[in-house]
ZAMARGU-4260 file (C-alpha; in steps of 0.2 Angstrom, whole numbers, plus 5000, padded with zeros to 4 digits):
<rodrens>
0) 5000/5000/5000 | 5005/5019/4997 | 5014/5026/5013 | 5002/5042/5012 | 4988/5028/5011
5) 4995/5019/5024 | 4994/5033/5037 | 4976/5036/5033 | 4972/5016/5036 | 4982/5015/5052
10) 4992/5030/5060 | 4985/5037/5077 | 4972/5049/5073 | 4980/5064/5079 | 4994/5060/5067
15) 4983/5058/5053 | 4973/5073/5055 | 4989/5082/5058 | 4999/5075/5042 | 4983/5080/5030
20) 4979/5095/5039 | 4994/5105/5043 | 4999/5107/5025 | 4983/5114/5020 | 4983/5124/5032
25) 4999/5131/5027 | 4994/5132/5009 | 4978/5140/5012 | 4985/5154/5023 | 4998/5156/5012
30) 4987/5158/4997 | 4976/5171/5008 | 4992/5183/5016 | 4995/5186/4998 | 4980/5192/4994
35) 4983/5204/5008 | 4999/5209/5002 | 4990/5212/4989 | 4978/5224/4995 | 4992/5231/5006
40) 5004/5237/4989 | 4987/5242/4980 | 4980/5254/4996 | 4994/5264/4991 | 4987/5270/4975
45) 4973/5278/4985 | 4955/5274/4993 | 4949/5272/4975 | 4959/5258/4970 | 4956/5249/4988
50) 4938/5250/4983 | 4942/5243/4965 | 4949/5228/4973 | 4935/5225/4987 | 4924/5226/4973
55) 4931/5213/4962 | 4935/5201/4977 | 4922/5191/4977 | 4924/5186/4960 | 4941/5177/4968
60) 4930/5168/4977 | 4917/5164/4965 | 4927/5155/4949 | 4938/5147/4958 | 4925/5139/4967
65) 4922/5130/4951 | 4938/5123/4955 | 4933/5118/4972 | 4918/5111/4966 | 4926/5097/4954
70) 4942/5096/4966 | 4934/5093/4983 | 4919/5081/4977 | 4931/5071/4965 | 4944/5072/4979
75) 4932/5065/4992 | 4924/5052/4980 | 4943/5046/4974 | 4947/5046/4994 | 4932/5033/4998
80) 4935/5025/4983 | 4954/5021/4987 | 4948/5018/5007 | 4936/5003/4997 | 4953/4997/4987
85) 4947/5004/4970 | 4959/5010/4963 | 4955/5010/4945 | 4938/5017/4947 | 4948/5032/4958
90) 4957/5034/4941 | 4944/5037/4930 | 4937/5051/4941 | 4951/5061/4942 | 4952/5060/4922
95) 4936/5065/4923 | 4935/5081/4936 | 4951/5089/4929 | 4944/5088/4911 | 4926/5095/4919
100) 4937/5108/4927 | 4944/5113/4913 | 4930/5115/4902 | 4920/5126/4914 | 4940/5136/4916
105) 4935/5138/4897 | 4917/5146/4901 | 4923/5160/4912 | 4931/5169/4898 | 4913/5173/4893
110) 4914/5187/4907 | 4924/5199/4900 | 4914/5205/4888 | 4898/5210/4901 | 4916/5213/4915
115) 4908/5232/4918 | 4888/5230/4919 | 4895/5214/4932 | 4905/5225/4943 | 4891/5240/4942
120) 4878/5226/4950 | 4891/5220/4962 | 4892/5237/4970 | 4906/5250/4960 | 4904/5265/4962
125) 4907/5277/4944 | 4926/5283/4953 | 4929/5264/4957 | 4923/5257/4942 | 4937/5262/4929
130) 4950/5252/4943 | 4938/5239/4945 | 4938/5233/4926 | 4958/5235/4922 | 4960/5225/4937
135) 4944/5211/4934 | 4947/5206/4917 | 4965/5201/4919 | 4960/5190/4933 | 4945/5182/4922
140) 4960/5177/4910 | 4970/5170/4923 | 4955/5159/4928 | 4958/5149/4914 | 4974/5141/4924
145) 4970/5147/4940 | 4952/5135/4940 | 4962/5119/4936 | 4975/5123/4951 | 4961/5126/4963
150) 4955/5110/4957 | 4973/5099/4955 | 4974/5107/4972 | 4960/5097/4982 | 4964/5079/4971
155) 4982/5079/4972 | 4976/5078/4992 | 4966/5062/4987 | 4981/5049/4988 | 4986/5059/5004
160) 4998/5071/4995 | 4996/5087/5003 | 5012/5092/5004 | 5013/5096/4985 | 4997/5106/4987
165) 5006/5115/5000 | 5021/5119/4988 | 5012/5124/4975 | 5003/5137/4984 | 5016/5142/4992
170) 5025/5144/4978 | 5013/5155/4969 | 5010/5167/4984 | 5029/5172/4985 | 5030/5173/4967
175) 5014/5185/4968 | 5022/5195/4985 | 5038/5197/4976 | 5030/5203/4959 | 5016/5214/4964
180) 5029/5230/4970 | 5037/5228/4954 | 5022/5226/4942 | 5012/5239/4950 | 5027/5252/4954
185) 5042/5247/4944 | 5035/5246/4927 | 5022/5257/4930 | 5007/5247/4927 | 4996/5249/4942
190) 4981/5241/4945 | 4985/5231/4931 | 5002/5225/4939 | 4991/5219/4955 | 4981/5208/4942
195) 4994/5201/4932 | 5005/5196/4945 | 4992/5184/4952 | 4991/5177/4934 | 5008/5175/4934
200) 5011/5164/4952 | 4994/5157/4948 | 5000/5150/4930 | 5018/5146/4940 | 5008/5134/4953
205) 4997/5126/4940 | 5011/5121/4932 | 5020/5111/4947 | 5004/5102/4947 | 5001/5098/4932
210) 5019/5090/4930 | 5018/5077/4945 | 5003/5069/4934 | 5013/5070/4919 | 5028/5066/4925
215) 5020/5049/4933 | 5025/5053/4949 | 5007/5052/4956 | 4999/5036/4963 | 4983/5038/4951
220) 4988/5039/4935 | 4979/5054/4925 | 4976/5048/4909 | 4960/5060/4898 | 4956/5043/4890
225) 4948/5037/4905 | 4937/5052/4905 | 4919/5046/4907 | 4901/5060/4907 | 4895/5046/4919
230) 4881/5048/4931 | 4887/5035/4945 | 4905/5049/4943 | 4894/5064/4942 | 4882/5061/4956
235) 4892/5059/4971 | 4904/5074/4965 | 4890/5084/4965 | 4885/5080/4981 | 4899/5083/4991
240) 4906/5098/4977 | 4892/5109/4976 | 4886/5112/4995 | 4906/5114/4995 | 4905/5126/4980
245) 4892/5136/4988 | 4902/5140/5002 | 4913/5151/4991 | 4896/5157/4981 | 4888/5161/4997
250) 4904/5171/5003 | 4903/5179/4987 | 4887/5184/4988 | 4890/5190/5006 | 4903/5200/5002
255) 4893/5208/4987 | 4878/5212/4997 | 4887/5218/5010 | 4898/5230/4998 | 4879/5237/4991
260) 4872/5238/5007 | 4887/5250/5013 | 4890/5258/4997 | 4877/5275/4999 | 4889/5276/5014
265) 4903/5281/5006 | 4920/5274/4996 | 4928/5274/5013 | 4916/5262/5021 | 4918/5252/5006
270) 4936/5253/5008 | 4937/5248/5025 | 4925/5232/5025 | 4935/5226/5011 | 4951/5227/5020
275) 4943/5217/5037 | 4934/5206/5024 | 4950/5202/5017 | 4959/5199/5035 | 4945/5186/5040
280) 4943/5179/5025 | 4963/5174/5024 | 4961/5166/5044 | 4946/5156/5038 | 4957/5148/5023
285) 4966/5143/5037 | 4951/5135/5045 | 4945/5128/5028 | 4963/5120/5027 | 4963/5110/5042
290) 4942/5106/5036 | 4949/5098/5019 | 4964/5087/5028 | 4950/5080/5039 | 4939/5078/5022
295) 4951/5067/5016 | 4953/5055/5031 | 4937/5053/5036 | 4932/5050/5014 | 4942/5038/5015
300) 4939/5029/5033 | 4921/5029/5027 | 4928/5017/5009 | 4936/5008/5022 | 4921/5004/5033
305) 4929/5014/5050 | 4916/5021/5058 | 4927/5022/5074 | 4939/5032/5068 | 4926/5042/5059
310) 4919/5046/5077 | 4938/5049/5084 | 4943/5059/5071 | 4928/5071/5071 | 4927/5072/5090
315) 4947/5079/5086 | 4944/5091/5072 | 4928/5101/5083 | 4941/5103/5097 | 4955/5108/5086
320) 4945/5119/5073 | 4938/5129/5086 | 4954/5131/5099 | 4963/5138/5081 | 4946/5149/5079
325) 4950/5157/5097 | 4968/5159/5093 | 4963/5168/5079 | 4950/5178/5085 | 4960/5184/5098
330) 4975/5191/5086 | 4962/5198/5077 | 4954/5209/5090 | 4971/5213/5098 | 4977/5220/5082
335) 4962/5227/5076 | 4970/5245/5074 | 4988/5239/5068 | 4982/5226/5055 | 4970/5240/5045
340) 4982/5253/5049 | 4994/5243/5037 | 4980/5243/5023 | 4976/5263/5023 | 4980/5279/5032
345) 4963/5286/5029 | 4955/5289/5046 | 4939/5285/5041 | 4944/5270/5030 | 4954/5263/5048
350) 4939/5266/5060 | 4928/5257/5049 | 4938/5243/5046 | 4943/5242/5065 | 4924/5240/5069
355) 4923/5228/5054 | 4937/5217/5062 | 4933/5217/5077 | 4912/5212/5073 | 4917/5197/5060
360) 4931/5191/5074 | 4919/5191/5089 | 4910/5172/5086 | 4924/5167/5071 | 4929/5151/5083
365) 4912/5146/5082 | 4917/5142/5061 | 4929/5129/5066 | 4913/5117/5073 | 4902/5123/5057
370) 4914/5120/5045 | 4919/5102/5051 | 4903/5098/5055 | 4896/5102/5038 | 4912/5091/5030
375) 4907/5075/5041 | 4888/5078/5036 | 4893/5078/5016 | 4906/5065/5018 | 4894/5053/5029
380) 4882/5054/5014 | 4869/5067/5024 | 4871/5078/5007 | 4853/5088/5009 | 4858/5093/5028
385) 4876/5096/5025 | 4869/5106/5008 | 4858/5117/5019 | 4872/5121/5032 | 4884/5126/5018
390) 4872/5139/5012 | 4865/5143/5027 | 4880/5156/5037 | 4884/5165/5023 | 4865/5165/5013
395) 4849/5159/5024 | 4856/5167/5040 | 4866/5183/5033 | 4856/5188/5019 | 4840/5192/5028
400) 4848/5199/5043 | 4860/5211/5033 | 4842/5217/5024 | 4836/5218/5042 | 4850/5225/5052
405) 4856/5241/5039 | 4838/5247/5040 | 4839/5246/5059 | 4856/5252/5062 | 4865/5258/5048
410) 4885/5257/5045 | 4884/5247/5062 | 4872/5232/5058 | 4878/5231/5042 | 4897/5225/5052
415) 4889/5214/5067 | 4877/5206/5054 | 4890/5192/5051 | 4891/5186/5071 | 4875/5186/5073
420) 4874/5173/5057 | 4888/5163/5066 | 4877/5161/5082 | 4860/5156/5075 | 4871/5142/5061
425) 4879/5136/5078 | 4862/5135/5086 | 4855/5124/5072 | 4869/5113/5069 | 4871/5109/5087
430) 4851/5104/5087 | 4853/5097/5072 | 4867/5083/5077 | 4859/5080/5093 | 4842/5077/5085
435) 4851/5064/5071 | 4864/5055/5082 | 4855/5039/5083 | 4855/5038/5066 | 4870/5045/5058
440) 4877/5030/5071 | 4865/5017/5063 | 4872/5024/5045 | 4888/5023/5048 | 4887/5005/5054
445) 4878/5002/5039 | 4891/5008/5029 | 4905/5000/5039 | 4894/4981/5034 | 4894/4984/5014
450) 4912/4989/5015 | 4917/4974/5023
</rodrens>
């Protein structure tokens, strides 16, 4: 057996979860500092282009969610299938994900002919708009690369190879850091620059991905003959892909409403909300990291028919998730006034964000339970239930209470509206898991006797 798949079947949990976890969780946070460097190089050019960016940042979340959606459903179907000892099935839907992934890669590129009346509805403003399009449509390019990474990303993870994951983002976010100055300043390309050296570091970690399948070093051999438009490949893809997917739309969608919402406020409250939304949004990549290790193991202890370590491994990843969303939370608030300090010297822009910060950070340890707990309802086969919590922080709780809470108190709802959402999605998954205990037990055990 693989040694990565070996420490899957039989290492302590704690190693495990450690092994699969930690290098996501590097890659992830990586991947978010960047984009705050980002935003820290652009503030520089002015409240305008801050807004530009803040604007446009949801479609970073958005299309490479396309990735996510191919790359964590094919890489937690791959998983149960290897746990099960089918190896060749796992093969043909790794053909057949990447090949979806890059087809839908292709699609994106039908943006940038609409790229101005999109960023209109998501919120610019006529003084951000101009910024907000140079910047935009270089990133829609990129996403013809940067969709297949996002998605290589999640299945090189499948055969328990997170460390390449790690390096390739890793990779890409120094190559970005390193080239944003030069782009944006030393050629004089300005916002522009921003954009296209993302597309550079993100073109730089596709290609370290794509050679260790076409080099052969992988374990599943990636092979577009084996590509199949298969219902029994499509269907459970979909099921653990699109309630993930929606995550990132949800966030989207968030983020977007929120910008609207605070725009008849002012550039500078724009400014500032993107900054704290970009802070909080790197901190829970690195949640989400640790959230995909434990996607993997328990994928494939549920192949395996290991429903003990299933229950072990899920008791480990509450604690853990939500002792690394304290942590967090309490840098974040500390901080506060540093952190958006170092994105904009506008006094207005800094007491905005501040508030921002401090408001998303309050209840952000209650994400470590929610996201592991909607993982281990989608990888346990609860797909409507863990569909309906992945929409429900950033869409069925926060959408009606942003609506609700900028008509009752302004600039301030509008920067709480996001804990309150954290507390009433904890409430309900808490009732939720205490309600179905008995039978998600049953269900395992079911699973563990057709396995066998």
């Amino acid at each position: 057996m693989n040694r990565r798949l070996e420490i899957m079947e039989s290492a302590p949990i704690s190693k495990a979860l450690a092994y699969l976890g930690l290098p996501t969780i590097i890659g992830l946070s990586v991947t978010g500092f960047y984009q705050l460097a980002v935003s820290f190089f652009v503030a520089k050019m002015g409240t305008q282009a801050m807004g530009a960016i803040s604007i446009v940042y949801p479609l970073i979340l958005i299309m490479p969610g396309i990735g996510l959606l191919f790359g964590n459903g094919g890489a937690a179907y791959m998983a149960e299938l290897l746990g099960a000892g089918e190896k060749e099935k796992a093969e043909t839907v790794l053909a057949s994900t990447a090949f979806y992934c890059v087809l839908f890669s292709v699609m994106t590129q039908l943006l940038l002919p609409v790229m101005p009346a999109l960023l209109v509805s998501m919120g610019a403003s006529p003084g951000v708009l101009p910024l907000a399009v140079e910047y935009g449509q270089i990133l829609v390019i990129s996403f013809l690369f940067h969709i297949p990474s996002v998605c290589m990303n999640n299945l090189v993870r499948a055969e328990g190879n997170a460390s390449l994951s790690m390096i390739s983002q890793m990779t890409g976010a120094v190559l970005n850091v390193a080239l944003t100055p030069i782009f944006l300043f030393g050629f004089g390309w300005g916002i522009r620059g921003a954009a296209a050296s993302a597309a550079v570091a993100q073109f730089t970690a596709f290609c370290i991905l794509a050679q260790y399948y076409l080099r052969g070093k992988s374990y599943l051999k990636l092979d577009f003959r084996k590509v199949r438009f298969q219902w029994w490949i499509v269907e459970p893809v979909l099921k653990i892909g699109v309630p993930l997917l929606c995550i990132s739309l949800f966030q989207s969608i968030s983020m977007t409403a929120a910008n609207i919402a605070a725009a008849p406020y002012g550039d500078a409250v724009v400014a500032g909300l993107g900054i704290a939304n970009r802070v909080i949004g790197m901190t829970t990549l690195a949640v989400t990291g640790f959230s995909r290790g434990y996607q993997t193991f328990i994928s494939y202890c549920y192949g395996a028919g290991r429903p003990e370590r299933i229950r072990q491994a899920t008791k480990t990843a509450y604690l853990w998730g939500m002792l690394g969303g304290f942590a967090i939370a309490a840098v974040q608030i500390g901080f506060s006034g540093g952190i958006v300090s170092a994105f904009s010297g506008d006094a207005e822009v800094i007491a905005v964000g501040v508030q921002a910060l401090i408001a998303g950070s309050l209840l952000f340890f209650t994400y470590g339970f929610q996201s592991m707990a909607t993982v281990y309802l989608l990888c346990i086969r609860y797909s409507k239930s863990g569909f309906l919590f992945s929409i429900f922080r950033q869409g069925l709780a926060f959408l009606p209470l942003l609506f609700l809470f900028d008509r009752l108190f302004g600039v301030t709802g509008i920067l709480y509206t996001q804990a309150v959402a954290d507390l009433a999605t904890t409430a309900l998954l808490l009732l939720f898991l205490g309600v179905t205990k008995r039978s998600r037990k049953a269900a395992l055990a079911q699973a563990a006797k057709l396995a066998a």
